[in-house]
N, C-alpha and C positions, 0 to 999 in steps of 0.2 A: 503493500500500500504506500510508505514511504516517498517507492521511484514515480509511484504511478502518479501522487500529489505534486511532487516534487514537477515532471513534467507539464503536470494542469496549470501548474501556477505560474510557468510560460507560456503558454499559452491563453490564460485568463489577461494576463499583463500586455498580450499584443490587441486585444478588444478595446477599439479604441484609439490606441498610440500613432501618432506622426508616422512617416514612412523614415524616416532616420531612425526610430526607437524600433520599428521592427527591423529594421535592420540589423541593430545594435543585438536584439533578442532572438533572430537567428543565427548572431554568432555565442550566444551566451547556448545557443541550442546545442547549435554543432561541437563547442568545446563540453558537454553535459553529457546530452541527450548519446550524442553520437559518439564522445570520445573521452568521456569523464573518465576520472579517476578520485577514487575516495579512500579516505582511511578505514580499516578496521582495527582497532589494536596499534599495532605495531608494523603492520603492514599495508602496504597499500594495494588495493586491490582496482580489476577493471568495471567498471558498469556500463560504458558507451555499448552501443549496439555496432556501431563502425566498429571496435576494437574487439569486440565478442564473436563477429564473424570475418575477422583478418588473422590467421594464425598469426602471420608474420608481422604486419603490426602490434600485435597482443603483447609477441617478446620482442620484440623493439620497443616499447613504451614503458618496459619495466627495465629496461638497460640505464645503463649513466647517459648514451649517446642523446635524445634528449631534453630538454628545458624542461624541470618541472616546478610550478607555482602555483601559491596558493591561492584558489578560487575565490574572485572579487569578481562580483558582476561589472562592478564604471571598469576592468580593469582588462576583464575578460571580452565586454561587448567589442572593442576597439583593437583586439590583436588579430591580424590579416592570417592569415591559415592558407595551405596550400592545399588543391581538392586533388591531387595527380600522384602524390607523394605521401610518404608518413610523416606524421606532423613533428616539425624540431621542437614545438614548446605543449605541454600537455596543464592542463589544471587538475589542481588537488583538492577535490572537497574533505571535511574535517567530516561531516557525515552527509546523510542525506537529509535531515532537518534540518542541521546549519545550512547547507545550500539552500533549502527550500525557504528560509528566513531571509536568507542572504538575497535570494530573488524577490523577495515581497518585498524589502527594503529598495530593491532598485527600480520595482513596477513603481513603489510611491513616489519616487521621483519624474517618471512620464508623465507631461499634461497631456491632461486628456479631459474631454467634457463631460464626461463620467466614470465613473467605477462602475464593476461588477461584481459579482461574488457568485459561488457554485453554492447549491442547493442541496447536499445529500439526498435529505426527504424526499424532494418532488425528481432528484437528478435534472434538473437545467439551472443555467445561468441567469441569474437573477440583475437587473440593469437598475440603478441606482440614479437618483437624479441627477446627483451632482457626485462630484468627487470627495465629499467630505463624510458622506453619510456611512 
């Protein structure tokens, strides 16, 4: 449930946003969704889905060869990534609720002329009037 939140709330965060903030949120995607890396412990494990189905990525990403930093969405949106090659710089989630915080922290910085919010109960998106509510 975790990953699965963890991805809604990139996706709840581009409802709405300027075409620069989705931009910014599909690279917060691609460094996550597609090629994250998180702590467990003492070790750090893969969660991307790009990195889950690349053997040879998988152990390349756990080599020194390389960049690895710790997951900042202002930090993460803005690093340019290659789609052809495996990637030299990877991000390190602490878990997957600090990341999922870590992205709620950066949707509230998108103007936007409203919020949304997911609805367990009824399962839809719930449109909020304004962005304070």
């Amino acid at each position: 449930p975790s990953f699965a939140q963890f991805s809604q709330e990139i996706g709840l965060a581009s409802l709405g946003a300027p075409d620069e903030y989705i931009e910014k949120l599909a690279t917060v995607y691609w460094f996550t969704v597609e090629f994250g890396l998180c702590k467990q412990g003492d070790e750090i494990r893969a969660y991307g889905a790009g990195l889950l189905s690349s053997f040879g990525e998988l152990q390349y990403c756990l080599t020194d060869k390389p960049e690895l930093r710790p997951f900042d969405p202002q930090k993460t949106s803005i690093q340019k990534y290659p789609i052809t090659e495996f990637q030299p710089v990877y991000y390190v989630a602490e878990s997957f609720e600090d990341a999922k915080q870590k992205v709620r922290n950066f949707a509230s910085t998108i103007p936007m002329p409203f919020s949304v919010r997911y609805n367990s109960y009824t399962q839809s998106i719930e449109v909020l009037d304004n962005a304070q509510q």
